[in-house]
C-alpha angles and dihedrals in degrees: 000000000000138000086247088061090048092052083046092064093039091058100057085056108088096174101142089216115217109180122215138243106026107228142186109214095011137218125218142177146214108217137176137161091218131055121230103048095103101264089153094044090060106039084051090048097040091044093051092044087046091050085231142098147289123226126192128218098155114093105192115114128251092056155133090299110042083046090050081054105245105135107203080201088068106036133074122230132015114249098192103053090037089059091062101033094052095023100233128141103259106234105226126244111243123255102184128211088321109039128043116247119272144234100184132227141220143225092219089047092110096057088049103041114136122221124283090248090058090047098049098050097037101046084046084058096037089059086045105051096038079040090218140128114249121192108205123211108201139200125270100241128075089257133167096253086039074060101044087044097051091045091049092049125103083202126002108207111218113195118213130225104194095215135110093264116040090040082063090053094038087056084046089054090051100046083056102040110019087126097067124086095275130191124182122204114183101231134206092004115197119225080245142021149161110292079220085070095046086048099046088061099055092046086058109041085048086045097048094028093232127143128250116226128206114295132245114214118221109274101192095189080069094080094053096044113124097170109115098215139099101269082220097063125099128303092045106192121222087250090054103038093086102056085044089052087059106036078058089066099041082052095055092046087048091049091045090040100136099003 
């Protein structure tokens, strides 16, 4: 798939986006109702691009916060769940020159979620009084706090498998959330793939009335990767350079969108 085919499908979307609620600084969010389709990859990537942070609403394991490197095992408290419960602004851990900023997660985060309403209200005022950008990932599920985060978002950043599968469960996300200040960035694009898929995208962005992103093509060497860092953080090495040329332009349409 190329970026032309992707173009392709934004042009026959003539949604005239207007994102809610208007923010300053503004909080986002990286959703999906399936797992595997790089939800973490982006919010950590969007939220170093963004210098800002990265907040984490999905408890499986294996996540944005164990990768950043923070071990609840090892850790005492849980930050996430003691800043709703107690309704205090959570301090971010700090990532340095080569991580975003985080606002950990939890594994017993889902026992403990607070209602939409709560996260909506409380992450708004969290951005506003650390006056940063925070960049959510949020859990694959249509959850209470997946709810509070996209209602909170000035843009939620879907990212899109184009296979059977995920397609099925892509059209099922936007049956349910269509409403919201979608964007939606072909992921992990394979050099060649089934015209049905290419296809498939633009059915549904013309059907919901939702805008395509730039894509970002499959970079195998990702799910190996043991390095803790933002793969868009300095050195970028010649085998990198590629996906971070194109995360760079995921990261402008996400700042225009709307615009």
């Amino acid at each position: 798939m190329t970026e032309t085919t992707v173009h392709a499908a934004v042009e026959t979307v003539v949604r005239q986006v207007t994102p809610f609620p208007v923010q300053e600084p503004e909080t986002k969010s990286v959703t999906g109702w399936k797992g595997g389709i790089g939800k973490t990859t982006l919010a950590q990537e969007l939220a170093y691009l963004d210098d800002g942070v990265a907040g984490d609403m999905d408890w499986s394991k294996g996540g944005l916060t164990k990768g950043w490197g923070w071990d609840e095992a090892t850790r005492a408290g849980a930050p996430l769940i003691e800043a709703f419960e107690k309704g205090r602004v959570p301090r971010p851990l700090r990532g340095g020159d080569r991580k975003p900023d985080l606002i950990p997660g939890h594994s017993t985060f889902g026992e403990h979620q607070p209602s939409a309403e709560v996260v909506q209200r409380e992450v708004i005022r969290w951005s506003e009084e650390l006056k940063r950008k925070i960049t959510w990932d949020t859990h694959p599920d249509a959850c209470p706090s997946t709810y509070g985060a996209l209602a909170a978002s000035r843009v939620v950043v879907v990212p899109v498998i184009l296979k059977t599968r995920e397609m099925t469960a892509l059209e099922h996300l936007l049956e349910d959330i269509s409403d919201y200040p979608l964007l939606l960035i072909p992921y992990m694009v394979p050099s060649s793939i089934p015209s049905w898929h290419k296809n498939e995208l633009v059915r549904l962005a013309k059907k919901f009335n939702v805008p395509v992103g730039p894509m970002v093509s499959e970079y195998r060497w990702i799910g190996t990767r043991r390095k803790r860092v933002a793969i868009c953080s300095e050195p970028v090495f010649k085998q990198e350079q590629p996906f971070v040329d194109q995360m760079k332009r995921v990261h402008e349409a996400v700042t225009r969108y709307g615009n």
